[in-house]
MARNU-322867 format. One record per residue (C-alpha): residue in one letter; x, y, z. Coordinates in steps of 0.02 Angstrom, whole numbers, padded with zeros to 5 digits, always signed. Example, Ala and Ser with C-alpha at 12.3 -4.5 7.8 and 13.67 -1.06 7.14 Angstrom:
// MARNU-322867
A+00615-00225+00390S+00684-00053+00357
***
This chain:
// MARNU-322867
X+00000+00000+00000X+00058+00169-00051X+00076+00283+00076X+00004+00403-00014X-00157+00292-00029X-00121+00265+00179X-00120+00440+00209X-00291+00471+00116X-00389+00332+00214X-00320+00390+00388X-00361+00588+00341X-00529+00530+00280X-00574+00418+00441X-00502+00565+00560X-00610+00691+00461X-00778+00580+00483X-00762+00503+00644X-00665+00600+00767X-00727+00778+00673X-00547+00845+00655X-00529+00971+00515X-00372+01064+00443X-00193+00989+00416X-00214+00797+00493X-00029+00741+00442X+00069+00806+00562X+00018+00707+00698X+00103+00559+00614X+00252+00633+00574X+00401+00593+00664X+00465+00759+00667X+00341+00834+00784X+00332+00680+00888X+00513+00642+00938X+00599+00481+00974X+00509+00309+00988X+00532+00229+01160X+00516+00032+01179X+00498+00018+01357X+00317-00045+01353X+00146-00001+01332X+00187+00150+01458X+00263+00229+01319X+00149+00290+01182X+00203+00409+01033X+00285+00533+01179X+00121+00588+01246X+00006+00594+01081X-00134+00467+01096X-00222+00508+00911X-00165+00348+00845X-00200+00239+00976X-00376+00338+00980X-00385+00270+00785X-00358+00120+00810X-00486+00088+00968X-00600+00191+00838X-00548+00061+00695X-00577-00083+00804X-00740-00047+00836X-00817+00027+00689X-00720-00014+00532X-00570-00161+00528X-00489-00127+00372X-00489+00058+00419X-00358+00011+00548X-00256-00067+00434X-00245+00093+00344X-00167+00167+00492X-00069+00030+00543X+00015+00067+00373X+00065+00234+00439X+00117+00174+00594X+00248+00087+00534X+00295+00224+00421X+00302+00323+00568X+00428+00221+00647X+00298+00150+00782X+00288-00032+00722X+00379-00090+00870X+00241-00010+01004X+00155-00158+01089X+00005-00088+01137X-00028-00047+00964X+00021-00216+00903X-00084-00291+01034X-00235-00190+00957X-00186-00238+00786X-00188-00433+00811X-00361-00454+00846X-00391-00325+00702X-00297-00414+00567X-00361-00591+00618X-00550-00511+00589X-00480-00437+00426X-00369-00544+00331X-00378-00718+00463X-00294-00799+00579X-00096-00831+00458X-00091-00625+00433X-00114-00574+00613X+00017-00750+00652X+00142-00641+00543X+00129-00501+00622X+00131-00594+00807X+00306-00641+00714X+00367-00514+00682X+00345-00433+00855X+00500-00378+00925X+00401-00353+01089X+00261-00462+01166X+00202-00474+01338X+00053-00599+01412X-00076-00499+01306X+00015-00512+01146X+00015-00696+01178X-00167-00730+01239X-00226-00595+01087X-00169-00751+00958X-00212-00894+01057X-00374-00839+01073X-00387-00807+00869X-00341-00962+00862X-00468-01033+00950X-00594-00930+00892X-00578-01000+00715X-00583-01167+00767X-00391-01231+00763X-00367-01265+00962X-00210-01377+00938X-00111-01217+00886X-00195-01124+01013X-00143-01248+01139X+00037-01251+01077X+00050-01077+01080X+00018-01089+01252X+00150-01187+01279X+00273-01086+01226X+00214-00942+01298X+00241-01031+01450X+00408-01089+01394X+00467-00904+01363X+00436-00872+01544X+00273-00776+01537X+00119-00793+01658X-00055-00820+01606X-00184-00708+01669X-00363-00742+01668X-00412-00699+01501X-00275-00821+01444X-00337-00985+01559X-00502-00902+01491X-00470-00956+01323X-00363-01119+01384X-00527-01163+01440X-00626-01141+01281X-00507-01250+01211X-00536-01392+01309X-00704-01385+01329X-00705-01392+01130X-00593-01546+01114X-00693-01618+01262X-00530-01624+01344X-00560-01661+01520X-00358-01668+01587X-00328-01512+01528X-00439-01421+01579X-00430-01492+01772X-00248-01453+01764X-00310-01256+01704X-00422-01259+01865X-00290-01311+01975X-00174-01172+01897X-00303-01052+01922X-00354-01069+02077X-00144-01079+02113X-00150-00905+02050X-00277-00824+02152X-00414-00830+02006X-00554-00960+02118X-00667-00805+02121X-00645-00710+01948X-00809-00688+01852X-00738-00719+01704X-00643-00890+01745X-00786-00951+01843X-00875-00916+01699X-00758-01018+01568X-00751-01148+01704X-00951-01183+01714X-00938-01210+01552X-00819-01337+01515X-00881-01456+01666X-01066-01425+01595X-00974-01489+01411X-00894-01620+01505X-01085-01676+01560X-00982-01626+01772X-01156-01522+01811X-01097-01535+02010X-00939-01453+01996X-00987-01320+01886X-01119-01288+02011X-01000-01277+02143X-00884-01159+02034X-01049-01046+02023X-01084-01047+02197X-00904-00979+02243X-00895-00829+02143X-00882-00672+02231X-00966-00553+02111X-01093-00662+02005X-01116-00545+01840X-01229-00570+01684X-01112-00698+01597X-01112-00803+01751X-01271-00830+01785X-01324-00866+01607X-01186-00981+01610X-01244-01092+01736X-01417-01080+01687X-01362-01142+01494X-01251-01270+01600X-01409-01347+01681X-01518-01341+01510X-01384-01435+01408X-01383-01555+01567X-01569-01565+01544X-01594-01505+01732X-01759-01422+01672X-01799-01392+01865X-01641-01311+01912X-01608-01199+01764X-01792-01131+01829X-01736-01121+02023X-01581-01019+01962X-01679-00902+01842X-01789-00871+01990X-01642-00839+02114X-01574-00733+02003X-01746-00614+01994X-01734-00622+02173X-01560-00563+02209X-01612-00391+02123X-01436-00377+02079X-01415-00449+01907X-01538-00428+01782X-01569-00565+01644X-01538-00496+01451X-01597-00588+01302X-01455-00700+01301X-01513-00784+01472X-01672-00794+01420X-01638-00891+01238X-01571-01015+01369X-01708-01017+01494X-01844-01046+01338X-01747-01203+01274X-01797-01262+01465X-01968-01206+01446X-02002-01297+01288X-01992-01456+01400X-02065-01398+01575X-02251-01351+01476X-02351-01226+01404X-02381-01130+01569X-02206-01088+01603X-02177-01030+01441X-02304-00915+01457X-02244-00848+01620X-02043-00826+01553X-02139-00735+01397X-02240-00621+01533X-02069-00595+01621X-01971-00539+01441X-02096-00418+01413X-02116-00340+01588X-01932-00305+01606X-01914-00223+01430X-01786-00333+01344X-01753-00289+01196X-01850-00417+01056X-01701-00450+00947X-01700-00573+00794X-01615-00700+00912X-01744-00692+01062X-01879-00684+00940X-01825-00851+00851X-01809-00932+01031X-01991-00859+01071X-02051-00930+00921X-01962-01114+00939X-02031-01121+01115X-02217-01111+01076X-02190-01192+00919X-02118-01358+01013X-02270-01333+01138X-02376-01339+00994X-02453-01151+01023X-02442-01098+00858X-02551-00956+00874X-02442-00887+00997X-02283-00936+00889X-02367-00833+00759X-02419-00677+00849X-02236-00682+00908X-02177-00668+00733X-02275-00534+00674X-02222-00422+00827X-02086-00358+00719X-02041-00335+00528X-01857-00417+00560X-01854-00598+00513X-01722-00722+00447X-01714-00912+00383X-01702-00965+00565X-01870-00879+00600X-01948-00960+00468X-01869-01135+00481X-01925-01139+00653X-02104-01082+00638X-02096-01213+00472X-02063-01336+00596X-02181-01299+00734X-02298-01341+00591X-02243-01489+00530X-02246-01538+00719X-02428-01525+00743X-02480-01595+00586X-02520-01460+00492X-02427-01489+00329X-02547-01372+00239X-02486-01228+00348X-02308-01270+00328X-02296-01275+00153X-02415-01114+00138X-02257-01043+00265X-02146-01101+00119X-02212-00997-00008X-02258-00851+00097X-02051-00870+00132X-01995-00863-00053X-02110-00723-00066X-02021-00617+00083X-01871-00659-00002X-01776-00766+00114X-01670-00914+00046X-01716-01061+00132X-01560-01166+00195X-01541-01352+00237X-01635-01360+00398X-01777-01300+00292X-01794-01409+00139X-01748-01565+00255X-01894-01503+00374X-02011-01492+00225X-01949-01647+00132X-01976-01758+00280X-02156-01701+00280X-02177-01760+00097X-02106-01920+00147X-02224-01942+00307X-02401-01904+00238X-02347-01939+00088X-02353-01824-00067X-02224-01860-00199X-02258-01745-00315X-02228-01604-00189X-02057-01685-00161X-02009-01687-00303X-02027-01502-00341X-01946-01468-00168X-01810-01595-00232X-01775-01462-00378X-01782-01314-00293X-01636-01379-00179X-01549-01413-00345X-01553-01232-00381X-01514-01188-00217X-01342-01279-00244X-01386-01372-00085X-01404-01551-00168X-01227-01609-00087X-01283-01561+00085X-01294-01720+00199X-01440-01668+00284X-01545-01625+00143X-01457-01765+00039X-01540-01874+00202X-01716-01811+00189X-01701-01853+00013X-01644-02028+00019X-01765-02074+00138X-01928-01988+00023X-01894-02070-00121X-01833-02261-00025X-02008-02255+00034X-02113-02207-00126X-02146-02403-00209X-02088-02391-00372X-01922-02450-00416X-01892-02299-00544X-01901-02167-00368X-01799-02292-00295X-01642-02282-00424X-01673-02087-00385X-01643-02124-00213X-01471-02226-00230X-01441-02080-00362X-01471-01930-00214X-01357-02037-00095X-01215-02032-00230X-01210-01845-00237X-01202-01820-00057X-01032-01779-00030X-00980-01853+00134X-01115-01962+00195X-01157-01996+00362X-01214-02116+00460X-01392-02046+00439X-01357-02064+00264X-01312-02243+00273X-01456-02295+00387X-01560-02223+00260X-01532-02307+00110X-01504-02459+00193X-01704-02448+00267X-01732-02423+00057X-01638-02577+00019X-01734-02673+00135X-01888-02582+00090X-01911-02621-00079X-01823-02797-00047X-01653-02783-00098X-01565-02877+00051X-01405-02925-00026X-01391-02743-00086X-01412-02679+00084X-01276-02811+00162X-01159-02738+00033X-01206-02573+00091X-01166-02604+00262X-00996-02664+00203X-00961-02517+00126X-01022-02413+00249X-00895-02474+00364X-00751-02486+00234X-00781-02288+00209X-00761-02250+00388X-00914-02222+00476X-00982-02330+00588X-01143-02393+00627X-01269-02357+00751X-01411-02443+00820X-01530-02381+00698X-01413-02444+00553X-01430-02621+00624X-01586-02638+00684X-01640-02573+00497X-01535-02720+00412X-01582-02857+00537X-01770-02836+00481X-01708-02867+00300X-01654-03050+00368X-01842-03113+00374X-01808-03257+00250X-01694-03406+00318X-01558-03385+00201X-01494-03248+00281X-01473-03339+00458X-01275-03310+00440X-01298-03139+00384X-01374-03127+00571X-01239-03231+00636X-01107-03106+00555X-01218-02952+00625X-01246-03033+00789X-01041-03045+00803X-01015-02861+00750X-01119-02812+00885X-01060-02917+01019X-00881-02848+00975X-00923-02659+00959X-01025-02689+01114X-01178-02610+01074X-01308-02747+01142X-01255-02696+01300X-01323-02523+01302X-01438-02484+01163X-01589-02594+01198X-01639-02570+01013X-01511-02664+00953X-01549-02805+01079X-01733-02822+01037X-01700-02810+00825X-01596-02989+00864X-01684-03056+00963X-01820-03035+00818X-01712-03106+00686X-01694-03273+00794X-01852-03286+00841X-01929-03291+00654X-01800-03404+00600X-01864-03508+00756X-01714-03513+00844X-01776-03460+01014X-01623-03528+01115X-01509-03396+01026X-01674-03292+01059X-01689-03321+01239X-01513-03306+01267X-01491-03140+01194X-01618-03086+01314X-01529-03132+01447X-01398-03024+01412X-01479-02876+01388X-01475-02763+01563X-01661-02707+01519X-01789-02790+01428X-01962-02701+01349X-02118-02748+01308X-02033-02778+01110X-01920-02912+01190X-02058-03006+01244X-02177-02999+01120X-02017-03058+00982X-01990-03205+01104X-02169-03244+01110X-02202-03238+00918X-02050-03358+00907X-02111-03486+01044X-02283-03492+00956X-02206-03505+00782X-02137-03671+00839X-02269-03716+00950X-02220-03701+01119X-02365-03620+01178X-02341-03658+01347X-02184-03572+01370X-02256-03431+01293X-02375-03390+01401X-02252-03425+01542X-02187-03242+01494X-02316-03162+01568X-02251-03186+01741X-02083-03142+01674X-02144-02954+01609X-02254-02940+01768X-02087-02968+01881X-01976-02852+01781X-02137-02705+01783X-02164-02730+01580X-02342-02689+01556X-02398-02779+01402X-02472-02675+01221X-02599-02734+01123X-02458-02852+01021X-02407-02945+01163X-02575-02976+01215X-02626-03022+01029X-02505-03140+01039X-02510-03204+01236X-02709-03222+01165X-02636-03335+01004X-02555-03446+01117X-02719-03484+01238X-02814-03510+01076X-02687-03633+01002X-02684-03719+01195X-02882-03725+01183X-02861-03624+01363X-03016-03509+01379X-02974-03485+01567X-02813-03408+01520X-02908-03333+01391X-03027-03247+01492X-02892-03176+01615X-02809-03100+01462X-02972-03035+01406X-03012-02949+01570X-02822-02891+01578X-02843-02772+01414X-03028-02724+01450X-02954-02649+01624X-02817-02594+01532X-02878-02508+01395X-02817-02602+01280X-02990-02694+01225X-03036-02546+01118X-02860-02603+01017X-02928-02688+00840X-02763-02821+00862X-02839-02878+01006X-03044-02887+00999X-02982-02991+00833X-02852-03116+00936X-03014-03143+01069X-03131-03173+00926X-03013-03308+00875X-02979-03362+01042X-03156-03375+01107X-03209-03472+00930X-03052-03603+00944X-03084-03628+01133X-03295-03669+01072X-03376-03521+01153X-03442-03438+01007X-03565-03351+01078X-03412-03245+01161X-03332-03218+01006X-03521-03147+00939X-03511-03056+01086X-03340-02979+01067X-03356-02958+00865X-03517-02841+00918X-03414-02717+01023X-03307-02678+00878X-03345-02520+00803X-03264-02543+00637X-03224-02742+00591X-03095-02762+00464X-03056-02884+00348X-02973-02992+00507X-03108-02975+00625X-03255-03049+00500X-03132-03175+00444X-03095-03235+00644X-03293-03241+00659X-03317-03357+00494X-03201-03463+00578X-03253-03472+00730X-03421-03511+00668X-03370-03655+00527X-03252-03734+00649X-03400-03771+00773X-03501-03855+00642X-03610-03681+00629X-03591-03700+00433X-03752-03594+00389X-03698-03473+00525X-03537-03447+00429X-03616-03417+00274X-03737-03315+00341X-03594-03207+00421X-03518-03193+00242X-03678-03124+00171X-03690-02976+00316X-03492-02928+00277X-03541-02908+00108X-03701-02816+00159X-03581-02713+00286X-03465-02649+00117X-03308-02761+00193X-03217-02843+00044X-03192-03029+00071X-03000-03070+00035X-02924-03242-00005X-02929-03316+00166X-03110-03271+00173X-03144-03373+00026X-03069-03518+00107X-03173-03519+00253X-03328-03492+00148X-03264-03632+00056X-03228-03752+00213X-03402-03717+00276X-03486-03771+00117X-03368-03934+00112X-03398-03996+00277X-03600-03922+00284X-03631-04040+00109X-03664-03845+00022X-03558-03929-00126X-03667-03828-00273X-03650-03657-00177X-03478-03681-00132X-03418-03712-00327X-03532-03557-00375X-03422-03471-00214X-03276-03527-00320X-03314-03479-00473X-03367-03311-00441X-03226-03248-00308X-03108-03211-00462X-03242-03112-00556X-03287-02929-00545X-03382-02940-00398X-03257-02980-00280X-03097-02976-00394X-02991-03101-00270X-02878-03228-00401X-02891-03395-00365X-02740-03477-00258X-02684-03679-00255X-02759-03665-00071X-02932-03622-00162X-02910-03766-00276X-02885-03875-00143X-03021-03848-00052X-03137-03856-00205X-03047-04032-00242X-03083-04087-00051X-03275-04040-00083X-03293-04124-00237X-03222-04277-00178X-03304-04274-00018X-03479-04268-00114X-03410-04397-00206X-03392-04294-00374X-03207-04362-00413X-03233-04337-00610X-03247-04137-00588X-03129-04168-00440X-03008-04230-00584X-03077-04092-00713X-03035-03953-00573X-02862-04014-00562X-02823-04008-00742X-02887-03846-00753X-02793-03755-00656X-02708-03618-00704X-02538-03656-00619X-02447-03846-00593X-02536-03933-00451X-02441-03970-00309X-02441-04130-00223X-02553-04075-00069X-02725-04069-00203X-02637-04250-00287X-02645-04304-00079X-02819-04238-00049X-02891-04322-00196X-02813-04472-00158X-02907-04470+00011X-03070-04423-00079X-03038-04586-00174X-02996-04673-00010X-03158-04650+00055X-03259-04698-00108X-03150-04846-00150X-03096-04778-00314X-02936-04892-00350X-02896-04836-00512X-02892-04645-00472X-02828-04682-00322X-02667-04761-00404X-02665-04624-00500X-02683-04500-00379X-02542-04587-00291X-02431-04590-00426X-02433-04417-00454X-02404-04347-00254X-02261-04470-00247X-02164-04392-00383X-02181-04245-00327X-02172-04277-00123X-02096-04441-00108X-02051-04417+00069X-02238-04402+00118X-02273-04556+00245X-02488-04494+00220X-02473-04538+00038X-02425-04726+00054X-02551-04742+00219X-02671-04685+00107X-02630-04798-00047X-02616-04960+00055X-02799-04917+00132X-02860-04908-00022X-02776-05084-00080X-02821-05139+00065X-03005-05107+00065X-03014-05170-00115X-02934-05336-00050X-02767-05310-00129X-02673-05369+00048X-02516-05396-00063X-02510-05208-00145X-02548-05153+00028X-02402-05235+00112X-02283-05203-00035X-02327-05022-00011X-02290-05011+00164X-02134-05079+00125X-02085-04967+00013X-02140-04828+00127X-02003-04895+00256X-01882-04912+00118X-01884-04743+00055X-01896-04704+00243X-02062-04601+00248X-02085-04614+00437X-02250-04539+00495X-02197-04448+00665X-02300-04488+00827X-02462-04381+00887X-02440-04262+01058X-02561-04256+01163X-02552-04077+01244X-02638-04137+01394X-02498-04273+01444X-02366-04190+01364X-02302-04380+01283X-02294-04478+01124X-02472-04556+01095
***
């Protein structure tokens, strides 16, 4: 810089902001100021203070101002002044960052402890604290001492690197130096045992300050918010009204309202009451933390009439009302925010589209996404992990597989990914059931550095629903065991146990269990859908003294499913208790279970229960008519079935496929065979558009044959629109069984046994037949060759003895 272009920015700041008129060189030139003295900050341009009055000016009102003069300075010969330097650090860091004002900390001739602390701290301030800390160390190795603005920023440091050593040593040092009591210590000191979750001892440092100030109390009340102390951050704001000495400002209370937002409604009405009584000032921040407080307490009136208080607004404001919204469920309002925002002319940032995307993805409305998804694009915000998130997990959950490559698409631009990011398209693998994708996702995930959480795995152990990914499990279940995880997160605990229990493996199950320091009402139920997938129905209800020991109340699922079990066991009693349980409970109003005690009641044979129960439901679905139809046909009520059908179709429920084979069932064992093939033949027309299944066909084979019509029982088979399967060959060949049909019979046989070979019920069934035709010889031969190929039939249980009948 010329110093002729030095000159003219000094002469024009002195002429504008300290009003001096006339000649305004000669203060600056040597000549009239005589020699420079380097004896310390004492010392200042022989008595004239205009520079340093400059500079205080520069610092204050306009940075690169100063730098003007600092130009002249040194042409003045007064580059070697320390105070000046020591105003010019802090100036050039603002200015030009943190490696110009390191030069000119360099090139100090002189430096005392303010010199040093004035870099440290602009080194901390933009983030790099390992320079700041060994800065400190050589300060300290050059022989100065610290003072409190120095352990000040030491402080800062380690509460940002979460470094707890350090900063107990600083404490020790200051309270060493007489410091225990300074405001502004005590100050830095609540704050990094309140970041190092130490709520007690930065308490106590509170409590032993001489003069509490402003800083200090907010301090300790942001200390107890972060520590969730919702109570004490409340006791201390109302200590500090009572002292009278300190007064909060609008920094305290952006504190105090995060506290509110959890205590209720009331007391953020009262802190509101308080802000406005004592005349703070409603800045842009205190207005956003107004806003976000009644917004989180779902008072969006009140959030609203906050906002319009004042004209001033920014992206915050708007995000955070936008999200108050989008709390309550009023999408309509939030997007109408939206456009009223683009209108105002504030740029929505990533907290905003991810707010708004997320509600696409919940209600859903993918169109809507998809022109947020562009706006982001313009927005140049498409890299951003947190949008990049929302997005991922809007278009993994729309169903078609073309939103889907869009979704592996948005992951690929993110730039660095996160574990959010991960967990997310992992859920839209598994979604849209591509497991072995997501397992190679998870590799990757890990082989690019981040690591999972418990959302992660919990989101790729429900992918392993089919067996053949048991030693995916395995793999998973030894990842977590080594990182540890199914010790603490409970989540984690409950998606394996899960995984075993479908595969029925309920030993690994149960055992997993075990292990886990808490167990839920999830745990249970898992282990209970696994014992009754196997059969052990017994054991399953034997949970229910387990929850009641370890205070798990059970949910409408584990009672659905404590309520299978008694059904399966034919025990009513148990039943009943289970029955009174959720009607005390409140849990009999649950749809999951008035349909498992509609079930219950009709396998147990008190159908009149099950009528009674099915009438208390206000809206029966498709399960609840189904469980009735059942009931009914099970207990020989065959018209009563039917009849049942007829009112569900009266009632405008749509009969599904399992309907149809109930309806079907009745008519076969109630001798309805011509209404149950006109059943059949219309459940795949318009009228109830439900495609016929193998099971249907079976049934319809079973009531033919039973009638003793084993020509269209024959026809059926043949027509069938997929290969039969050797379950209708089987029931045929019992039909024939029963009407001593040898030749079909033979047939019939022939048939199952190529495809089921292993089936002991086929040969039992063949050597009847030869048997009642008075082949004795086929018969035997055929038992023989059942023992040969080693078709065993397996013994009958009794459930009452518990042994082999």
């Amino acid at each position: 810089m010329s110093l002729l272009r030095t000159t003219s920015c000094t002469a024009h700041f002195l002429r504008t902001e300290m009003k001096i008129s006339g000649p305004i060189l000669s203060p600056f030139l040597p000549r009239k100021l005589g020699p420079v003295q380097h004896e310390g900050a004492g010392s200042f341009f022989s008595g004239d203070s205009s520079l340093l009055r400059l500079l205080e000016l520069c610092k204050t009102r306009s940075l690169r101002q100063g730098i003007c003069a600092h130009s002249s300075a040194i042409k003045s010969g007064f580059q070697d002044q320390v105070l000046l330097n020591n105003l010019l650090l802090p100036v050039y860091a603002s200015c030009y960052g943190i490696h110009q004002a390191r030069k000119l900390f360099d090139n100090m001739n002189i430096r005392d402890v303010a010199s040093w602390t004035s870099v440290i701290s602009a080194y901390a301030r933009c983030g790099n604290h390992e320079e700041a800390l060994d800065l400190f160390e050589k300060m300290l190795g050059f022989g100065f001492v610290p003072n409190e603005f120095t352990y000040s920023v030491i402080l800062q440091c380690a509460s940002a690197l979460r470094n707890y050593n350090l900063g107990e040593r600083t404490h020790a040092q200051t309270v060493k130096c007489g410091f225990e009591c300074n405001a502004v210590l005590g100050s830095s000191l609540m704050d990094f045992y309140s970041k190092c979750n130490m709520l007690e001892e930065a308490s106590q440092i509170f409590t032993n300050l001489d003069n509490k100030d402003i800083v200090s109390w907010t301090t300790i009340i942001s200390a107890c918010v972060q520590a969730e102390d919702w109570g004490e951050a409340m006791r201390l704001y109302a200590s500090m009204l009572a002292s009278k000495v300190v007064l909060p400002n609008e920094f305290t209370y952006t504190k105090l309202l995060k506290a509110c937002t959890s205590i209720g409604s009331n007391c953020s009405r009262l802190v509101h009451a308080h802000i406005i009584r004592l005349g703070i000032k409603l800045n842009l921040v205190l207005k956003t933390s107004l806003v976000d407080m009644y917004s989180k307490c779902h008072r969006m009136a009140d959030a609203l009439k906050v906002m319009k208080q004042t004209l001033e607004s920014d992206v915050m404001l708007w995000t955070a009302l936008i999200t108050g919204y989008c709390q309550t469920g009023d999408y309509k309002e939030a997007i109408t925010l939206f456009q009223q925002m683009e209108v105002a002319k504030i740029s929505p940032n990533s907290f905003t589209f991810a707010k708004l995307i997320n509600v696409c993805s919940d209600v859903p409305l993918p169109m809507l996404g998809k022109q947020i998804h562009s706006q982001v694009i313009k927005a140049g915000l498409a890299h951003d992990a947190s949008v990049g998130n929302a997005l991922v997990d809007l278009y993994a959950k729309f169903p078609s597989e073309s939103d889907f490559v869009d979704c592996v698409r948005v992951f690929e631009g993110i730039v660095s990914p996160n574990v959010v990011s991960w967990t997310a398209l992992i859920a839209g693998l598994v979604r849209h059931e591509h497991e072995p994708e997501a397992f190679a996702a998870f590799g990757a995930m890990r082989v690019d550095g981040v690591c999972p959480n418990s959302f992660t795995l919990s989101a790729i152990l429900k992918g392993c629903e089919s067996s053949k990914f048991a030693a995916h499990v395995q793999m998973l279940h030894a990842y977590i065991l080594k990182s540890m995880l199914v010790e603490w997160d409970i989540s984690v605990g409950n998606s394996l146990v899960d995984a075993y229990s479908r595969y029925g493996r309920v030993g690994e199950a149960l055992s997993i269990s075990r292990e886990m320091p808490l167990r839920d009402v999830w745990t249970y139920t898992s282990l209970a859908k696994g014992l009754n997938q196997i059969g052990l129905h017994r054991r399953t209800l034997d949970m229910i003294a387990c929850m009641h020991g370890e205070g798990v109340r059970m949910d409408d699922f584990s009672v659905s499913c404590f309520l299978s079990a008694s059904a399966n066991l034919a025990a009513v009693e148990m039943g009943k208790q289970l029955h009174s349980y959720s009607a005390k409970s409140g849990l009999g109003s649950w749809i999951s279970v008035s349909n498992s005690l509609i079930d219950m009641y009709g396998k147990c044979g008190s159908i009149d229960e099950a009528r009674r129960v099915f009438a208390e439901v206000e809206e029966p679905n498709i399960v609840s008519w189904n469980g009735l139809i059942s009931g009914l046909a099970s207990n020989g009520q065959f018209s009563g079935a039917l009849s049942t059908f007829e009112d569900m179709r009266l009632a405008g429920a749509c009969p599904d496929g399992v309907t149809f084979l109930l309806v079907l069932y009745a008519c076969s064992h109630g001798g309805l065979v011509d209404m149950g093939v006109e059943y059949f033949n219309t459940m795949s027309s318009d009228l109830y558009g439900v495609p016929c299944q193998p099971d249907h066909y079976v049934c319809l084979v079973d009531m033919l044959g039973r009638a003793g019509r084993l020509e269209e029982a024959v026809c059926a088979i043949q027509t069938m629109p997929f290969q039969p399967g050797a379950l209708i060959y089987k029931t045929l060949l019992g039909a024939c069984k029963v009407h001593g049909n040898l030749v079909l019979g033979e047939c019939m046989a022939r048939c199952a046994m190529e495809l089921d070979p292993m089936d002991p019920a086929i040969y039992v069934l063949l050597a009847g037949i030869y048997d009642d035709a008075g082949k004795l010889e086929m018969g035997e031969q055929t038992r023989k060759l059942m023992k040969e190929r080693r078709a065993i039939k397996c013994p009958g249980w009794s459930w009452m003895r518990n042994t082999p009948k």
